[in-house]
VOPA-646013 format. One record per residue (C-alpha): z, y, x; residue in one letter; residue number from 1. Coordinates in Angstrom, 3 decimals, always signed. Layout:
residues N
<pt><w>Z</w><v>Y</v><u>X</u><code>A</code><pos>NUM</pos></pt>
...
end
This chain:
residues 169
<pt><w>-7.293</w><v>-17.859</v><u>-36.028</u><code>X</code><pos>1</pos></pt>
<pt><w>-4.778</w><v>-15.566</v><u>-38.356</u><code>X</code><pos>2</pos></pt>
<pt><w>-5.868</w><v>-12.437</v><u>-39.651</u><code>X</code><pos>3</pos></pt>
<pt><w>-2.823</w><v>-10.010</v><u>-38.473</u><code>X</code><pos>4</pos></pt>
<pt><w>-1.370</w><v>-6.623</v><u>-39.647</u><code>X</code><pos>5</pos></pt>
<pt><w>+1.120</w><v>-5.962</v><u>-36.799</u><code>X</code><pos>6</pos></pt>
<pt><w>+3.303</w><v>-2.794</v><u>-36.954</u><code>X</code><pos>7</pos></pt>
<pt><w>+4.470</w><v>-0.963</v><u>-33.516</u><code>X</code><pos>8</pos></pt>
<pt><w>+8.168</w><v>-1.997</v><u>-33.124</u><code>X</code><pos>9</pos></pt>
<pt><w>+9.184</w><v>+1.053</v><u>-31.002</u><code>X</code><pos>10</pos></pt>
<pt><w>+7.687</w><v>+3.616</v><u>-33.773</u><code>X</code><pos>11</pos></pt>
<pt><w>+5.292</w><v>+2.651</v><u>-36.421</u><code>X</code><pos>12</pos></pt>
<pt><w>+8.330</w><v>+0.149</v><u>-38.209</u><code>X</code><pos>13</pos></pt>
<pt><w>+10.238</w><v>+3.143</v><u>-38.667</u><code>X</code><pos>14</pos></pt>
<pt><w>+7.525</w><v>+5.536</v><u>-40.061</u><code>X</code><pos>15</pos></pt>
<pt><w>+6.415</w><v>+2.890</v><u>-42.978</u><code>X</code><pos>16</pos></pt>
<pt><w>+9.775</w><v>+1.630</v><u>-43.787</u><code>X</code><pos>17</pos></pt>
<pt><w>+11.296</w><v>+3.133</v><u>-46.897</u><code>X</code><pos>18</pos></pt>
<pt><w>+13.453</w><v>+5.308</v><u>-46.391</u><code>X</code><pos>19</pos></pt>
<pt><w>+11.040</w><v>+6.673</v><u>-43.803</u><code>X</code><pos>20</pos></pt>
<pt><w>+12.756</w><v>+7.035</v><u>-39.965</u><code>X</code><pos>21</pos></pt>
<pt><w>+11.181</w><v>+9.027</v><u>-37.436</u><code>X</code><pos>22</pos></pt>
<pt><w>+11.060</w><v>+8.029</v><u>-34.019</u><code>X</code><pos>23</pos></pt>
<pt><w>+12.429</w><v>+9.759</v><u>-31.109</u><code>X</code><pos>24</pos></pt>
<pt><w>+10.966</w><v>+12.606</v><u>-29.498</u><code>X</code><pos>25</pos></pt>
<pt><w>+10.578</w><v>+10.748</v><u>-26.209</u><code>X</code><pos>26</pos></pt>
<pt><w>+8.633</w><v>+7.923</v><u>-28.296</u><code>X</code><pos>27</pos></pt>
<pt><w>+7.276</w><v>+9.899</v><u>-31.501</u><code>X</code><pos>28</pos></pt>
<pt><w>+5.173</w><v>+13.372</v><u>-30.562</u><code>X</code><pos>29</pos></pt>
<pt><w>+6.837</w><v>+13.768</v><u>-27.640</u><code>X</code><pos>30</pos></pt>
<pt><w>+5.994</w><v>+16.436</v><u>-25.096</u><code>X</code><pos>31</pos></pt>
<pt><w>+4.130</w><v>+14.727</v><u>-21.522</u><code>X</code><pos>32</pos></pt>
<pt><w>+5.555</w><v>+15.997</v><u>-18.433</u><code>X</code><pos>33</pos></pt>
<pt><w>+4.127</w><v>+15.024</v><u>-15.011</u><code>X</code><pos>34</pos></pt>
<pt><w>+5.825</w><v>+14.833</v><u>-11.978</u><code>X</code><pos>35</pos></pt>
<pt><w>+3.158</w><v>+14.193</v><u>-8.785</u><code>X</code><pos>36</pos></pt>
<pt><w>+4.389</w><v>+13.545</v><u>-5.044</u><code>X</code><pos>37</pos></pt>
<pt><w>+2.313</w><v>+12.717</v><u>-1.753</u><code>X</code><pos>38</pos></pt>
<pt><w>+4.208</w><v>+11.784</v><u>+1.405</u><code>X</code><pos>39</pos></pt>
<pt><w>+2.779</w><v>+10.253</v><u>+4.632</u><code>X</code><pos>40</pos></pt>
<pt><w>+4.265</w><v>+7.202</v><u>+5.985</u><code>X</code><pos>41</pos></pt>
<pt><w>+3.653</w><v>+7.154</v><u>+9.971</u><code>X</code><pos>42</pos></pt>
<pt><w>+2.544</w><v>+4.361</v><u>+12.099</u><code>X</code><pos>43</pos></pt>
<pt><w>+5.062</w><v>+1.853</v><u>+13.119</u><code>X</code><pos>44</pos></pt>
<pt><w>+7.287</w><v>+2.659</v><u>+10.564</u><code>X</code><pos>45</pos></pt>
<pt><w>+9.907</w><v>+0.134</v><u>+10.081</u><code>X</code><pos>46</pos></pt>
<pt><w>+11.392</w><v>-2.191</v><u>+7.555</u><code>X</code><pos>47</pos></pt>
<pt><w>+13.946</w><v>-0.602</v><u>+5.442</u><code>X</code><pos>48</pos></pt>
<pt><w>+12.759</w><v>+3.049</v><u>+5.926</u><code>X</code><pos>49</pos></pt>
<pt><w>+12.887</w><v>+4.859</v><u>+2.433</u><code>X</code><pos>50</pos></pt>
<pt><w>+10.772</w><v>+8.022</v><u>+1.033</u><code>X</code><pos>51</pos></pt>
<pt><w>+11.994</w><v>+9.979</v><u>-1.705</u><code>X</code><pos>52</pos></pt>
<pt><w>+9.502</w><v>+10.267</v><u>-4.265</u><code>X</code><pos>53</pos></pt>
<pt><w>+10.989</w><v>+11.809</v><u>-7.380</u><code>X</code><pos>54</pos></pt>
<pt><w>+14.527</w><v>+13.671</v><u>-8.921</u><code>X</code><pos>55</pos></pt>
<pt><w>+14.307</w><v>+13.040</v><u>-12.746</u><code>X</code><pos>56</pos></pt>
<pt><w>+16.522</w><v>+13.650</v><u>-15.648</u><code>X</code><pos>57</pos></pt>
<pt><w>+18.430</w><v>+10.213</v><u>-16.486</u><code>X</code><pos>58</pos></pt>
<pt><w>+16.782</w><v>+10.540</v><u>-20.018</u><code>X</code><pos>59</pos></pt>
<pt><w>+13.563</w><v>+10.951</v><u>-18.614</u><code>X</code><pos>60</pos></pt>
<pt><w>+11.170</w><v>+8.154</v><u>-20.800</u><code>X</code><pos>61</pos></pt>
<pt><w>+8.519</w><v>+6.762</v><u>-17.985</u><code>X</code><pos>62</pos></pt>
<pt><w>+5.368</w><v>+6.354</v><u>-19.697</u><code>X</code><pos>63</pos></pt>
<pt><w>+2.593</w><v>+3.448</v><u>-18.678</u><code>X</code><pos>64</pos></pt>
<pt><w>+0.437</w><v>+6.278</v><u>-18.049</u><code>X</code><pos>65</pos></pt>
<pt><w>+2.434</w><v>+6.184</v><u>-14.689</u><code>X</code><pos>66</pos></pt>
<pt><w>+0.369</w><v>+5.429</v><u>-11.542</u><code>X</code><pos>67</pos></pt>
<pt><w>+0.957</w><v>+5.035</v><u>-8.022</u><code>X</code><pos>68</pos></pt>
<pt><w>-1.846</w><v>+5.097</v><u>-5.030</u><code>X</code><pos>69</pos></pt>
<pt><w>-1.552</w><v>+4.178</v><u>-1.301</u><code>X</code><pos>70</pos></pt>
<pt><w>-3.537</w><v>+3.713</v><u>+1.896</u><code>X</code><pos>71</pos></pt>
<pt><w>-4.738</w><v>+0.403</v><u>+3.486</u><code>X</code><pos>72</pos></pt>
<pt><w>-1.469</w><v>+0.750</v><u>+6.085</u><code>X</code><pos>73</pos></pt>
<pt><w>-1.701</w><v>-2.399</v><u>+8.335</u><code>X</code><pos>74</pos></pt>
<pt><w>-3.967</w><v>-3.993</v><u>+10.350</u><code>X</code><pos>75</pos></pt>
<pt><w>-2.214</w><v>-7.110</v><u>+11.063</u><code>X</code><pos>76</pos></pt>
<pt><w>+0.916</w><v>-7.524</v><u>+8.945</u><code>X</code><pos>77</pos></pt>
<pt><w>+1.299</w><v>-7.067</v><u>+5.148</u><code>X</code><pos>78</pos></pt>
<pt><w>+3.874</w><v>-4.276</v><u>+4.784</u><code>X</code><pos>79</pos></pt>
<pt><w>+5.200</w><v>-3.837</v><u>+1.193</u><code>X</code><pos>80</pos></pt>
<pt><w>+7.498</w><v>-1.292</v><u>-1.200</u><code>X</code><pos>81</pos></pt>
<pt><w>+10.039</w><v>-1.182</v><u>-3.636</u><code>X</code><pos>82</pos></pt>
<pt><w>+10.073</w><v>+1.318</v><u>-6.270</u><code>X</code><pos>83</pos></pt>
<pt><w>+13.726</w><v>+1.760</v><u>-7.276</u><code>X</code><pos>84</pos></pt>
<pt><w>+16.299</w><v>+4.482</v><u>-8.731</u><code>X</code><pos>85</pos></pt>
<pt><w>+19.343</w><v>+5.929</v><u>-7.563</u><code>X</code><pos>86</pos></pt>
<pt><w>+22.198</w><v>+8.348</v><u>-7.577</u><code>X</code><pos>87</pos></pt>
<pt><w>+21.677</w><v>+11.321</v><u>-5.712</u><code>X</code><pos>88</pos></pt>
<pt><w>+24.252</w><v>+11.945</v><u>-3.045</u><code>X</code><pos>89</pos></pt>
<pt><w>+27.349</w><v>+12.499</v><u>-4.300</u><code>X</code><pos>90</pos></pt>
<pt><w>+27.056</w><v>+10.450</v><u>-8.116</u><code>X</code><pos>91</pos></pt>
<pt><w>+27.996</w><v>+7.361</v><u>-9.056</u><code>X</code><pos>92</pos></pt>
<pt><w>+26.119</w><v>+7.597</v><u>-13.236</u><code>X</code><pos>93</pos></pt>
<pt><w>+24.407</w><v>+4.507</v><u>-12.746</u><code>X</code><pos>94</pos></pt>
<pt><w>+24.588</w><v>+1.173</v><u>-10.145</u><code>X</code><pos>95</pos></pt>
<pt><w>+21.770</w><v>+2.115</v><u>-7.390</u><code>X</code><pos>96</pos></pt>
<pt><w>+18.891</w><v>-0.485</v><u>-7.296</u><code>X</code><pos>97</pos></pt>
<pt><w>+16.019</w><v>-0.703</v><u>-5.040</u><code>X</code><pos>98</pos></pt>
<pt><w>+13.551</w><v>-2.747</v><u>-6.848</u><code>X</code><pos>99</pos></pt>
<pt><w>+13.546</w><v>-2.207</v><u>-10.303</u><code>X</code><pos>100</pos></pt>
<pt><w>+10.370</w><v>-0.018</v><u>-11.614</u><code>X</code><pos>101</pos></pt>
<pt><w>+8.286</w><v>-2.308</v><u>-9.326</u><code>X</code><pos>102</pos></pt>
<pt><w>+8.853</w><v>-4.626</v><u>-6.191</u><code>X</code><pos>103</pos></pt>
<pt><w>+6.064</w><v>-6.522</v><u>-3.644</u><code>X</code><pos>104</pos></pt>
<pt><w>+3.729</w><v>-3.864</v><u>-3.887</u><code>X</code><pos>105</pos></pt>
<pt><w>+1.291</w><v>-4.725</v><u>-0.823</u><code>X</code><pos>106</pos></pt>
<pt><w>+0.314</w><v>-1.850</v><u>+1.536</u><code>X</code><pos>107</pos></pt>
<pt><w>-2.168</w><v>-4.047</v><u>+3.491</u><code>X</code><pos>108</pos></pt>
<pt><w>-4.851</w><v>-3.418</v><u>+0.880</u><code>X</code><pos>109</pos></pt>
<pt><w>-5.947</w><v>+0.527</v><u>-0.233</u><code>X</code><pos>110</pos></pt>
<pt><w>-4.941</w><v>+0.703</v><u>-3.231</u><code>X</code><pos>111</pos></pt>
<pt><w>-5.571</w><v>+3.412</v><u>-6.052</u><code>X</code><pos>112</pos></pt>
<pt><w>-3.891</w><v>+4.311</v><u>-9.547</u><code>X</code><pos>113</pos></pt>
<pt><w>-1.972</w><v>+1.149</v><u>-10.003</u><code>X</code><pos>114</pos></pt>
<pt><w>+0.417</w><v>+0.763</v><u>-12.235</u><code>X</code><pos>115</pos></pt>
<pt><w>+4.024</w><v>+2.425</v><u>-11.105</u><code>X</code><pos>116</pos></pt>
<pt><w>+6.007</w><v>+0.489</v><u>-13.340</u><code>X</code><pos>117</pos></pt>
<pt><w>+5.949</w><v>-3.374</v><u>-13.096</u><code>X</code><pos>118</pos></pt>
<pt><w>+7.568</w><v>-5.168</v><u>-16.123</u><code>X</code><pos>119</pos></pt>
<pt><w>+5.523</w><v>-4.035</v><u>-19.848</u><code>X</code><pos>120</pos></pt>
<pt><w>+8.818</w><v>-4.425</v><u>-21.435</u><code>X</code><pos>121</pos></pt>
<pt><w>+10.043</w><v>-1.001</v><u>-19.210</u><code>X</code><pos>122</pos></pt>
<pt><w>+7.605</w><v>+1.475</v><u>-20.104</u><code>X</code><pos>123</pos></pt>
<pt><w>+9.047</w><v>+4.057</v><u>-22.267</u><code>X</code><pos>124</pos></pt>
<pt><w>+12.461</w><v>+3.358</v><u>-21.655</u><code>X</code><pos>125</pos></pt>
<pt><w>+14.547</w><v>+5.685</v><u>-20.235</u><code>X</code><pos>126</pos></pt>
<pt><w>+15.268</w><v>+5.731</v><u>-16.538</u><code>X</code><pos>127</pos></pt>
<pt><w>+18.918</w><v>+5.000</v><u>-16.557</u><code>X</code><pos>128</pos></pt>
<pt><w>+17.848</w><v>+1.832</v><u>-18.323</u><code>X</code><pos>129</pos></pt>
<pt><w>+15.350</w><v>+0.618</v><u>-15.701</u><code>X</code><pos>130</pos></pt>
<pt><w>+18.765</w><v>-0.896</v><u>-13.508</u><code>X</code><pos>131</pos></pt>
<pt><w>+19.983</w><v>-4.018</v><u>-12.729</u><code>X</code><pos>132</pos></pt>
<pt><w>+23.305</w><v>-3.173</v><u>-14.387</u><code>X</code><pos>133</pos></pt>
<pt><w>+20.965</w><v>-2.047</v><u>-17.074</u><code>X</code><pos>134</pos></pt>
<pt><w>+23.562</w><v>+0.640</v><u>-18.252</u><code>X</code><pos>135</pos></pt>
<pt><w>+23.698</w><v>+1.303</v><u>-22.480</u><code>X</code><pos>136</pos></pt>
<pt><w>+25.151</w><v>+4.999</v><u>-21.452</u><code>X</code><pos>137</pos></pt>
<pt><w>+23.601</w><v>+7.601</v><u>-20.175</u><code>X</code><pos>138</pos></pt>
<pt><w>+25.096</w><v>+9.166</v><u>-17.344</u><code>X</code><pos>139</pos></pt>
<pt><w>+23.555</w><v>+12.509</v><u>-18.151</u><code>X</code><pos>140</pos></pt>
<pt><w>+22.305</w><v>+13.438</v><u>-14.509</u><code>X</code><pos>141</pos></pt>
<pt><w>+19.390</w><v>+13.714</v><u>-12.552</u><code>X</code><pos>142</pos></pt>
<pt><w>+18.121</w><v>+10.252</v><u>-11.031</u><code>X</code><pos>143</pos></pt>
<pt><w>+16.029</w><v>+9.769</v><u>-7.664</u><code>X</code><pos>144</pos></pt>
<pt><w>+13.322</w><v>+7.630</v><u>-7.446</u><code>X</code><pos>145</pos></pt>
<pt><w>+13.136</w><v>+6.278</v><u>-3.714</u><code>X</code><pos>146</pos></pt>
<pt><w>+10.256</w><v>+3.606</v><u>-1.945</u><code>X</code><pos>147</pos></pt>
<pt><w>+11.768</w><v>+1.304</v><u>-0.087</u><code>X</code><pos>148</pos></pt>
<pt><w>+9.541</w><v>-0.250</v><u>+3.280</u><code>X</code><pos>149</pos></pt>
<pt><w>+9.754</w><v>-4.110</v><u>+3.209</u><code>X</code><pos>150</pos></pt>
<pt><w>+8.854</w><v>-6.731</v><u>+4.465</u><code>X</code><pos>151</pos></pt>
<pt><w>+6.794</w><v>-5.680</v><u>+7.584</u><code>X</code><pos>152</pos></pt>
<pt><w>+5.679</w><v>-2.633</v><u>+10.314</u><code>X</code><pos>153</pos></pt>
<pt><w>+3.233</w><v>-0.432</v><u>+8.862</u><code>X</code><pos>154</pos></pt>
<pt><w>+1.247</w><v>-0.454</v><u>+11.761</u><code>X</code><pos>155</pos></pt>
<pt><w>-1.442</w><v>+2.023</v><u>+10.646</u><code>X</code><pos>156</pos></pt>
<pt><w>+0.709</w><v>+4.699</v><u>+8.535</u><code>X</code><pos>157</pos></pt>
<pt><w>-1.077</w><v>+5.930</v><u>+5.670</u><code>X</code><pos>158</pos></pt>
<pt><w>-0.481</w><v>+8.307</v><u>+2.288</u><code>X</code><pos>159</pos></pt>
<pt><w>+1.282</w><v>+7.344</v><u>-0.922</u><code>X</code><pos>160</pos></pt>
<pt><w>+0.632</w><v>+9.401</v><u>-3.837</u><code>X</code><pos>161</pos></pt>
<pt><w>+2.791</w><v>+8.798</v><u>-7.250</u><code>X</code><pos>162</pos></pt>
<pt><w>+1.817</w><v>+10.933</v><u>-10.622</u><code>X</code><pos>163</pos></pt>
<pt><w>+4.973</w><v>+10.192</v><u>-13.194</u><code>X</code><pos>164</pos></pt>
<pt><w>+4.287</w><v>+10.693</v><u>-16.997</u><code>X</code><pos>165</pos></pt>
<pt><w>+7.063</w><v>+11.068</v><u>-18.761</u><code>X</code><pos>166</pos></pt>
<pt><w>+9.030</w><v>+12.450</v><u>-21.921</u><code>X</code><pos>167</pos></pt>
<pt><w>+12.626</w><v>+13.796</v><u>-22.464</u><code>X</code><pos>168</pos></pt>
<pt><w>+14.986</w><v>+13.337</v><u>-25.754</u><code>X</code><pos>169</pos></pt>
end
């Protein structure tokens, strides 16, 4: 087995590279914000119904600190979510996609401090970035962050509970 010396690629290159580069705020020293919402899905609600979680800056950097908790919601199907982000009504910044910080997450199962954001490659980029269009420009506006039902009936209703770590630019 090699003996490695690795270097962070997001931060650490930069810092030990001659001339010296500092990262980012949003990577490098940056300042954690927190953004925590609880909603309460009822029973028998259906396929396709959405809860708005969260109204961040575009810029906003989504850390892996990031969790996401929910009830055991069915007794006899296996509803699931999408975590997506979208324009707010009335915006067009960014193309509107309703899976893309995490899809299939099962609500048949209790469930608490998973992670909110699927794909390791995602965490701490910005939010803008998380699309399917996967925009290089940021549209410099705020940014909802909606669950999407799927799937199935929640049959039993239940809590979700999101707490957001993140960092601006």
């Amino acid at each position: 087995m090699p003996l490695e010396a690795i270097l962070g690629s997001r931060t650490m290159s930069g810092l030990l590279a001659n001339p010296r580069r500092v990262g980012p705020p949003g990577l490098a020293g940056g300042r954690v914000r927190v953004w925590n919402e609880t909603l309460e899905v009822v029973a028998t609600a259906l396929t396709g119904s959405t809860y708005h979680m969260a109204r961040l800056p575009s810029n906003a950097r989504i850390l892996a600190a990031s969790r996401i908790s929910f009830d055991d919601m069915s007794a006899d199907t296996t509803p699931k979510i999408n975590l997506g982000v979208f324009n707010p009504t009335g915006l067009s910044g960014i193309t509107d996609d309703s899976a893309c910080i995490h899809d299939g997450l099962i609500l048949s199962t209790a469930t608490r401090n998973t992670n909110f954001i699927k794909t390791l490659d995602f965490e701490g980029k910005r939010l803008f970035e998380f699309t399917t269009a996967n925009s290089a420009t940021d549209p410099q506006q705020l940014l909802d962050i909606k669950a999407s039902l799927t799937d199935a009936v929640a049959s039993l209703g239940g809590t979700i509970s999101i707490e957001i770590h993140y960092t601006l630019d």
